[in-house]
C-alpha positions, 0 to 999 in steps of 0.5 A: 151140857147139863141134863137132869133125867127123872131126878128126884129127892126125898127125904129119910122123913118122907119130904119131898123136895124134888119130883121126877125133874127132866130139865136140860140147859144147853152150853153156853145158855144161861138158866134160872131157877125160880120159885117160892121158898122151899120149892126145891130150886136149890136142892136141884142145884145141889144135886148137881155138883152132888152136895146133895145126892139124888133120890132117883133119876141120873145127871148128865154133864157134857153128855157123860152120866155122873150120878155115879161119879166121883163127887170130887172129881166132879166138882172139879169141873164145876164153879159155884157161887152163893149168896155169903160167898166165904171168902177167907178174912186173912187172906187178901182179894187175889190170894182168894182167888187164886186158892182153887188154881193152886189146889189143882197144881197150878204153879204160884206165879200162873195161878196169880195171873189168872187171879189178876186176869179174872179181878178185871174180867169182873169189874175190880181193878187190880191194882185197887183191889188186888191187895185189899182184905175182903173187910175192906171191900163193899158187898158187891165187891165181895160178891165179885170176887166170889164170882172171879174165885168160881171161874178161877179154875176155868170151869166149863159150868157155874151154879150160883145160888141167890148170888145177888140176894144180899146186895141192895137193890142198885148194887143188883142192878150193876151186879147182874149187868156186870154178869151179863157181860161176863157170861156173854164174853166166856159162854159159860153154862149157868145155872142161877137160883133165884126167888125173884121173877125180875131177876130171872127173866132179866138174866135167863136165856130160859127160866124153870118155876118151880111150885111147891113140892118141888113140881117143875110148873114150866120151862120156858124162855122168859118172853113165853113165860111172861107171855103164856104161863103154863098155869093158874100157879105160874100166872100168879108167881109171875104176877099180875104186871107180867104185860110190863116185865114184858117190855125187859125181854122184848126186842125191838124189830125192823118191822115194828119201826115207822119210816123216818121220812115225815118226822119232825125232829123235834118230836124224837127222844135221844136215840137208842141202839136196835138192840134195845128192849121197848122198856129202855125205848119207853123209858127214854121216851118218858124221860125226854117227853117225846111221842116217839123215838129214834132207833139206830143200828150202828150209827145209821138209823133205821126208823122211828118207834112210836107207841104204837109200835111198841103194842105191835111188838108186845102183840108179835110176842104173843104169836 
C-alpha cells in the first residue's frame, strides 16, 4: 500500500534527517515507527503525505509513484492525526468532524451522518458528545474526535504522529485499545509514530526503530524485534526487559496447553479466552493466586497453561 524507495532528507545546512529509507507497509498492516528524539520518524512521516518533501528517493502509494504528485490531491487520500490534535474551539464536536466531508462537496445532511457515525465507531456517544465544544471534552476525548475527523473523508490511509503522547498513562491504555478495535473493524493502513517501545510492540503488526541520523536499525514484526534485535543500538533502545515485553506479544498456543484431565479445579485461575497473550495469562494467574490457569476457545475449553507452559512459549518465539 505504502512503499518508501531510497528515500532520504537532508537539510539546506547539510542536516541529515533521513538516510536512503526502504520500508513498506502492506494494506491493511498497521506500522510504527519508533525511535530516540530526532531519529527521523517523524520527518519519515511527513514525507509521505509531502508536508515535508523528500531529498531523494520516490513514495509509492497503492502501487502509483507520488513523489511527484499533486500534493493536495494527494492529502486527499490520506488522514493524519497529532498529538495537539487542533480541533476548532468555536465549532462543536460534530461540526469538527464533518469540516473534511463538506470541503470534498459532500452534501451537509451526508457529511453529518458520517460525522455521528464515526463519534460511535470511536467510543463518543452522539447524543452526549455531539453538541459539546472541544473545551468541554477531556484530552482523550479530544483525541478521539481528532481521530473520527482523520477518517471523516474515508481515507484508505492514516499517519498519526505521538497521537496518544499527551494523555496520561490509563487514558493511553484505553485510547490505544479503542484504536485497536477501530483499525481491526475499518482495515485502514497506518503509519503511527512513537518514542515509546510499549507502544509500539503493542500496536504494531511490524515495528521500524529508527537510531540516529535517521538509519532505519530494523524492521520487524514485534515478536523478532523483542526477540532478535538486529544490534547493540536496537537491544538497548528496546531495553533490558524485552524478555517480559515479550509476554504482550506472544500468544497462546494449542501446543503449549496441558491436558485438563487430572487437574483439580481448585488450582485453576478464571479462565481466559486462546486468543490471549501470556502477559494476560500470568496476570491473571498472580491475581487470583493460582498455579495454573484455564484456557478456553469459545466457550470450550481446551487445556490448562501452567508456568511452565508459559517458558515453552516464549522459547518457540525464539525459533
Amino acid at each position: 500500500m505504502i512503499r518508501l524507495s531510497e528515500v532520504g532528507k537532508t537539510y539546506p545546512d547539510g542536516t541529515v534527517a533521513v538516510q536512503e529509507l526502504d520500508l513498506e507497509v502492506g494494506r491493511g498492516e498497521m506500522v510504527c515507527l519508533v525511535g530516540p528524539s530526532g531519529c527521523g520518524k517523524s520527518t519519515t512521516l511527513k514525507m509521505i503525505n509531502r508536508l515535508i518533501e523528500p531529498t531523494t528517493g520516490r513514495i509509492f502509494l497503492d502501487g502509483a509513484d507520488v513523489t511527484d504528485a499533486d500534493p493536495v490531491q494527494l492529502r486527499r487520500g490520506i488522514g493524519y492525526v497529532i498529538q495537539q490534535i487542533g480541533l476548532f474551539p468555536h465549532q462543536r464536536v460534530v461540526t469538527n468532524v464533518m469540516t473534511v466531508p463538506l470541503l470534498y462537496g459532500e452534501s451537509k445532511a451526508t457529511a453529518r451522518q458520517r460525522a455521528l457515525e464515526l463519534l460511535e465507531t470511536v467510543g463518543l456517544d452522539p447524543a452526549t458528545f455531539a453538541d459539546r465544544y472541544p473545551h468541554q471534552l477531556s484530552g482523550g476525548q479530544r483525541q478521539r474526535v481528532g481521530v473520527a475527523r482523520a477518517l471523516a473523508a474515508n481515507p484508505p490511509v492514516l499517519l498519526m504522529d505521538e497521537p496518544f503522547g499527551a494523555v496520561d498513562p490509563v487514558v493511553r491504555t484505553k485510547l490505544q485499545d479503542e484504536f485497536l478495535r477501530v483499525q481491526r473493524e475499518l482495515g485502514k493502513t497506518v503509519v503511527l509514530v512513537t518514542h515509546d517501545i510499549d507502544e509500539a510492540v503493542r500496536m504494531g503488526d511490524r515495528v521500524a526503530v529508527f537510531a540516529a541520523g535517521g538509519r532505519l536499525a530494523q524492521y520487524a514484526t514485534p515478536e523478532e524485534l523483542l526477540a532478535r534485535p538486529a544490534d547493540d543500538f536496537v537491544a538497548d533502545f528496546v531495553g533490558s526487559t524485552r524478555g517480559l515485553r515479550r509476554l504482550s506479544v506472544t500468544p497462546i498456543r494449542l501446543e503449549h496447553l496441558e491436558p485438563l484431565d487430572g487437574v483439580n479445579a481448585g488450582q485453576l485461575g478464571a479462565a481466559i479466552d486462546l486468543d490471549s497473550t501470556l502477559e494476560e495469562a500470568l496476570a491473571t494467574m498472580l491475581r487470583d493466586d493460582k498455579p495454573m490457569i484455564g484456557v478456553k476457545k469459545g466457550a470450550a475449553f481446551v487445556g490448562v497453561l501452567t508456568p511452565n507452559g508459559v517458558h515453552s512459549a516464549l522459547r518457540a518465539s525464539l525459533r
